[in-house]
C-alpha positions as CSV (number, residue, x, y, z in Angstrom):
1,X,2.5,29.2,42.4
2,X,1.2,26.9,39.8
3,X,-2.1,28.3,37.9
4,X,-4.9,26.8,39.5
5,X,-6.6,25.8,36.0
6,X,-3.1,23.7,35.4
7,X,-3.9,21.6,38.5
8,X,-5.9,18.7,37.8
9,X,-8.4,16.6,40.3
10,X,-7.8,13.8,42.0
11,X,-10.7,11.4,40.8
12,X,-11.6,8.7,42.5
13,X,-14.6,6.1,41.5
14,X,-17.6,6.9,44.0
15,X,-20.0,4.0,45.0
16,X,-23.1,4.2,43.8
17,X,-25.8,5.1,47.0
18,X,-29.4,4.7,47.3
19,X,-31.8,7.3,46.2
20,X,-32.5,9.8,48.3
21,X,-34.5,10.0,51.5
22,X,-34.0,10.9,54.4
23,X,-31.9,10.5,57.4
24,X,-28.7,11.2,56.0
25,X,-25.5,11.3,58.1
26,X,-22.0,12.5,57.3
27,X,-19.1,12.3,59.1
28,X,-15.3,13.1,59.0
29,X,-13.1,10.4,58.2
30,X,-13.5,6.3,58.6
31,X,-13.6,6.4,62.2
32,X,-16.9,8.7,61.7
33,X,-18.5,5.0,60.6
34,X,-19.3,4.2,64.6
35,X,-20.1,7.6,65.3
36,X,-22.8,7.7,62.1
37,X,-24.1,4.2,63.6
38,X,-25.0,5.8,66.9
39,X,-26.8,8.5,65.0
40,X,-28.9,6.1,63.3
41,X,-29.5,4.3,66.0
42,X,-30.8,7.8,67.8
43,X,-32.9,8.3,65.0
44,X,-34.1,4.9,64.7
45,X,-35.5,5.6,68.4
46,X,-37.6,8.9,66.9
47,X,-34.7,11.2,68.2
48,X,-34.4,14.5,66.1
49,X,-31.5,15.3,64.7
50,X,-29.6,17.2,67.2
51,X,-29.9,14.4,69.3
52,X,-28.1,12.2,67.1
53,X,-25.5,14.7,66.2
54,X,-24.9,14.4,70.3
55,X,-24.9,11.1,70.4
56,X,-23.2,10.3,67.5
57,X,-19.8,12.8,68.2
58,X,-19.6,11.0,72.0
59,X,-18.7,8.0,70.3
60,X,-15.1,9.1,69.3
61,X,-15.0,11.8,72.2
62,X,-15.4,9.0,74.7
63,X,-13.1,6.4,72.5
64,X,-8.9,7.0,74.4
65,X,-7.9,5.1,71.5
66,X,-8.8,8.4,69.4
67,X,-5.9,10.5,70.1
68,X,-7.5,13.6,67.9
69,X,-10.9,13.9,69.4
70,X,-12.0,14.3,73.0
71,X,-10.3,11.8,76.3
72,X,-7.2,10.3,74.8
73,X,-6.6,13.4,73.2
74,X,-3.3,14.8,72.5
75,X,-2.3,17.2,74.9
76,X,-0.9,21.0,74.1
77,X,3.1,21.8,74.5
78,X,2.7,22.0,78.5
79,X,0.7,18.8,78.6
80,X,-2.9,19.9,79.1
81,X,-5.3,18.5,77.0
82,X,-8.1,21.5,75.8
83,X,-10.9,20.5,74.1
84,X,-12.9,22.5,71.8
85,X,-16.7,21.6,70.3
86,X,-19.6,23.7,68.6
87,X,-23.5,22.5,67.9
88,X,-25.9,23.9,65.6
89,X,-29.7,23.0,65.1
90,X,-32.1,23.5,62.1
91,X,-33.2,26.4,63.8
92,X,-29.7,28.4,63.7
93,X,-29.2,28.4,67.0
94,X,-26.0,27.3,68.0
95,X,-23.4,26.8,71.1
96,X,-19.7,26.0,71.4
97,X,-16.9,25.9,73.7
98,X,-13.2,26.5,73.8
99,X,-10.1,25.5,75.6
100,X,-12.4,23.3,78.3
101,X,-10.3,20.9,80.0
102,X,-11.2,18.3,82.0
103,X,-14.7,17.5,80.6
104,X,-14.6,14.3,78.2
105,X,-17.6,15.1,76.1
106,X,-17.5,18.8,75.4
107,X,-20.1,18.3,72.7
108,X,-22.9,17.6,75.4
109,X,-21.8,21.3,77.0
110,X,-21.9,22.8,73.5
111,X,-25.5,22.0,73.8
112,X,-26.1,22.9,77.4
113,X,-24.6,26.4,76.0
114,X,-27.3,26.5,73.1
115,X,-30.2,25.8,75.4
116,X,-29.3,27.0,79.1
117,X,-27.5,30.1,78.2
118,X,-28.1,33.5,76.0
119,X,-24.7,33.4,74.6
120,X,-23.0,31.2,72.1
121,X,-19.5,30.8,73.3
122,X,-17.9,29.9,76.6
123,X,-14.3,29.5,76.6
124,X,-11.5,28.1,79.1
125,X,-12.7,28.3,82.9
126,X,-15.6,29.5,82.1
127,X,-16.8,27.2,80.2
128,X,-15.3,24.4,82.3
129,X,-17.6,26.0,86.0
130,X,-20.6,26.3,83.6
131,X,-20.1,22.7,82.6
132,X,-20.0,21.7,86.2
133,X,-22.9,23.6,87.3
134,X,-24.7,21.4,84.7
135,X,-23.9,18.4,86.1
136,X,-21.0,17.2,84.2
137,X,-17.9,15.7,86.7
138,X,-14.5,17.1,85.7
139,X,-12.0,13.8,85.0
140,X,-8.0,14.1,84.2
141,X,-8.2,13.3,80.2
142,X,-4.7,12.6,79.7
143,X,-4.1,9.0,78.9
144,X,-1.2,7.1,79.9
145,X,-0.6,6.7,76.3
146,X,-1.1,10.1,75.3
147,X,1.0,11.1,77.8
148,X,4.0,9.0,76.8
149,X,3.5,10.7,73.6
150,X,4.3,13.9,74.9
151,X,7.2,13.3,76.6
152,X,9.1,12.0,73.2
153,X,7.5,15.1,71.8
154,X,9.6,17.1,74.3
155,X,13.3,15.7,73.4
156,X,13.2,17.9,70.1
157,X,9.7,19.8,70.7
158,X,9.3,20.1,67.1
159,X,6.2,21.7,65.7
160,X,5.4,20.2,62.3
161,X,2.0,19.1,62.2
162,X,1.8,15.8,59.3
163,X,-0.8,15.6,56.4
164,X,-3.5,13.2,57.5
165,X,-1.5,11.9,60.7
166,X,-3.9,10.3,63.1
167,X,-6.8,11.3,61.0
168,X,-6.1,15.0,61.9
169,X,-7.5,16.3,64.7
170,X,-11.9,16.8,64.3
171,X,-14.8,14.8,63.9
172,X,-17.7,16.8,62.0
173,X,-20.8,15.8,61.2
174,X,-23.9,16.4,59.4
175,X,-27.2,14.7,60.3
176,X,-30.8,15.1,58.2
177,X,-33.8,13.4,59.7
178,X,-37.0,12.3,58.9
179,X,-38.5,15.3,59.1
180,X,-35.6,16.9,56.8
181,X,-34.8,18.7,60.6
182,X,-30.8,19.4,60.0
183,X,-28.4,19.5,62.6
184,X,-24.8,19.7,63.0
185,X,-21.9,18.8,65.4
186,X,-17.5,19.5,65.0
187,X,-15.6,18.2,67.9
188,X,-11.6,18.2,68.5
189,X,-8.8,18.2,70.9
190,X,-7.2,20.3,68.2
191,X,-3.6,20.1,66.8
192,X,-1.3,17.9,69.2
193,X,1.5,20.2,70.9
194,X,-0.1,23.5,69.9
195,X,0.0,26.3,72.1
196,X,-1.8,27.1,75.5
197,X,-4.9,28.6,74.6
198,X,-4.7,28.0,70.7
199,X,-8.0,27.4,69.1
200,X,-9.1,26.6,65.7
201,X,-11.7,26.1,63.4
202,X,-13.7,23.8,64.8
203,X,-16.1,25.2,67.3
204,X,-16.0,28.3,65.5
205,X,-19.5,28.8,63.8
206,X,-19.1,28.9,59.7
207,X,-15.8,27.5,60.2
208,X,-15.8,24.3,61.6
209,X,-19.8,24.2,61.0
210,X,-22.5,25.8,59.6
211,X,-26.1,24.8,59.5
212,X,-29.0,26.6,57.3
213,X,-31.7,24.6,57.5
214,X,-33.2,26.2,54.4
215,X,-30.1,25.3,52.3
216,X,-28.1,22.7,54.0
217,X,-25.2,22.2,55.7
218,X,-21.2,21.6,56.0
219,X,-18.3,20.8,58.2
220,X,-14.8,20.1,57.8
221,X,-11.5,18.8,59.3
222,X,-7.8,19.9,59.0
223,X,-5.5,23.1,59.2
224,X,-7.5,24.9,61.2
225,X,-6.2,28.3,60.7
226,X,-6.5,28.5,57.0
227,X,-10.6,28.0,57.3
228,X,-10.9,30.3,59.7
229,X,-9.2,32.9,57.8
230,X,-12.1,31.9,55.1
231,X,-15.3,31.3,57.0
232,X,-15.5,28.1,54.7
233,X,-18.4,26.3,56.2
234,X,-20.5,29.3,56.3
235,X,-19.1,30.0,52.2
236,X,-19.8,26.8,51.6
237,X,-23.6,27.0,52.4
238,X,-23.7,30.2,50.9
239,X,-22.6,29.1,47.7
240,X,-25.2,26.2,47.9
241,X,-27.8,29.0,48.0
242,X,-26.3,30.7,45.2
243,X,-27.5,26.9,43.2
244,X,-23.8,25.6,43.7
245,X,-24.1,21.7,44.2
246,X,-22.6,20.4,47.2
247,X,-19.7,19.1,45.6
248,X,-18.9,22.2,43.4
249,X,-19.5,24.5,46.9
250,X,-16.4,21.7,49.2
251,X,-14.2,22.1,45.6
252,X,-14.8,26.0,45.1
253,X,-13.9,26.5,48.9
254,X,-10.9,24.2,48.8
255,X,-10.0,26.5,45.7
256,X,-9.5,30.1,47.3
257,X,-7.4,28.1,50.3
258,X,-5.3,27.4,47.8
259,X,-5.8,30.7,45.8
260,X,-4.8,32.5,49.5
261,X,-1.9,29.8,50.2
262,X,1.2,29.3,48.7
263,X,1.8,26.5,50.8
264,X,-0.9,24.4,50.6
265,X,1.2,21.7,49.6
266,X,2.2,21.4,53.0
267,X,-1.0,21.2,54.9
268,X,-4.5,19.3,54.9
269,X,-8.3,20.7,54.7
270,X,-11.2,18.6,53.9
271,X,-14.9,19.7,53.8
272,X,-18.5,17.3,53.5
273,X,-21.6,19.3,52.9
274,X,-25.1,18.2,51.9
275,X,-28.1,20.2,50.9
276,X,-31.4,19.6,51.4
277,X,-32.4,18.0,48.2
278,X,-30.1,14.8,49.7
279,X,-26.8,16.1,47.3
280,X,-23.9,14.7,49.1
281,X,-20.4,16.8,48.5
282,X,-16.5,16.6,49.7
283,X,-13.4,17.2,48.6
284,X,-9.9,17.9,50.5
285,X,-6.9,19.4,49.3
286,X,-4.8,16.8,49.8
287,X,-5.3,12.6,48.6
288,X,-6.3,10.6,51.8
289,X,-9.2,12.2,53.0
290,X,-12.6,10.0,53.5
291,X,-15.9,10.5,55.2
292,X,-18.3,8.0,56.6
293,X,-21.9,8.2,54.8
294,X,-25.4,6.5,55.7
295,X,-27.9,6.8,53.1
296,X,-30.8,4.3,52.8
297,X,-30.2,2.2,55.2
298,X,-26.7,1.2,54.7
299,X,-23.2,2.9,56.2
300,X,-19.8,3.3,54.3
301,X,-17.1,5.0,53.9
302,X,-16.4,6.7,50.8
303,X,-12.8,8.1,49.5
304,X,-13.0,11.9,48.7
305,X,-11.7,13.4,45.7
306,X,-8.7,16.0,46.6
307,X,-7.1,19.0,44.8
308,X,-3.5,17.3,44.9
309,X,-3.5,14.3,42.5
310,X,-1.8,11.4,44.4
């Protein structure tokens, strides 16, 4: 493998933002820019942060145009589509689910976990009765168009996941309020085709997520096995409270993915972070990546720098 000092970064000219002041909102990718506008709009209303993080999310879990995130969503190899969400306020407390089927906003029962439960993860069935204890109404999630999708997939049933196909497969985001309250969301109907039961990073706490209120916090989107196999989220913060910048915390934990991955040519990982000074961070591995930003007042979407040159 190629020395990692030999391995130049991808640079790309960022656009200058307002000075900083709270709310901030980040969010995965350029389809995060509608999600980020219902946050504000939450906030506008003298919502905290966790309920913007809620609100926010449901925009692309709800959206069957999104084929990576929530109803629409990409089924597994035997057709089912599993969703998978965590939530975490500025208090640390935090609650997730995994494999739920059948419930098109799995972020809202992350939350019912994190308030109406004493545990922190619910998985499969179990998480799918506790969701309709609480009042959500199970609906078949599997678009016409998703399921078309699948049945090509099936001629050759080829595994062999694409860098930055369809956006990848998560929504995260990071939400600061007025009252510097941060909270955190990372929703997903994971990798398209996977297999029954497969999970990744993104309801996983310090994977997907992490939220310190003291620090800041980060999220991230891609190959979901490679961050869980390095708790980046969770390193991420930690490094922030080390004095690491946000920016040189999402480029040092892009770093020991590669350091622990010969083939990281082959795969995509992208992490946004801020602390709570307002220092905004992201970086991916690969060119292509971009998160959507609102800062004083005014949304955009800003290109990420990568590890892979172009």
């Amino acid at each position: 493998m190629t020395g990692l000092a030999t391995l130049p970064l991808f640079n790309i000219a960022r656009p200058k933002v307002p000075k900083y002041a709270p709310p901030i909102i980040l969010s995965t990718w350029g389809f995060g820019q509608e999600a980020n506008k219902a946050a504000a709009n939450a906030l506008s209303m003298g919502m905290s942060s966790l309920d913007a993080v809620e609100a926010g999310v449901k925009i692309p879990e709800g959206d069957p145009t999104n084929t990576s995130v929530g109803y629409g969503g990409l089924p597994d190899r035997d057709g089912r589509v599993t969703l998978d969400a965590c939530i975490m306020d500025h208090e640390g407390k935090a609650g997730s689910v995994c494999a739920m089927e059948h419930i098109k906003h799995p972020i809202s029962v992350a939350r019912k976990v994190m308030e109406n439960t004493p545990h922190v993860i619910l998985v499969g069935a179990g998480a799918l009765d506790f969701a309709v204890t609480q009042g959500f109404e199970k609906e078949n999630l599997l678009t016409e168009s998703s399921r078309q999708e699948w049945e090509k997939w099936k001629i050759t049933s080829k595994y062999a996941p694409k860098i930055n196909v369809e956006n990848h497969d998560t929504i995260g985001m990071l939400v600061m309020d007025t009252q510097n309250r941060i909270a955190g969301g990372c929703t997903t109907s994971g990798l398209a085709y996977k297999m029954a039961g497969r999970v990744g990073d993104s309801p996983i706490i310090g994977s997907g997520l992490y939220v310190d209120n003291e620090i800041g916090a980060a999220t991230g989107t891609g190959l979901g096995e490679v961050v869980l196999r390095q708790c980046s989220t969770f390193l991420i913060v930690e490094l922030m409270r080390q004095g690491y910048t946000p920016q040189k915390a999402c480029e040092e934990a892009i770093k020991r993915i590669v350091k622990k991955n010969n083939n990281y040519k082959e795969f995509q990982v992208a992490f946004i972070a801020f602390n709570q000074k307002g220092q905004i961070g992201s970086f991916a591995l690969q060119p292509g990546f971009s998160y959507a930003m609102y800062q004083g007042g005014t949304h955009m979407v800003v290109d990420s720098k990568s590890y892979v040159p172009a």
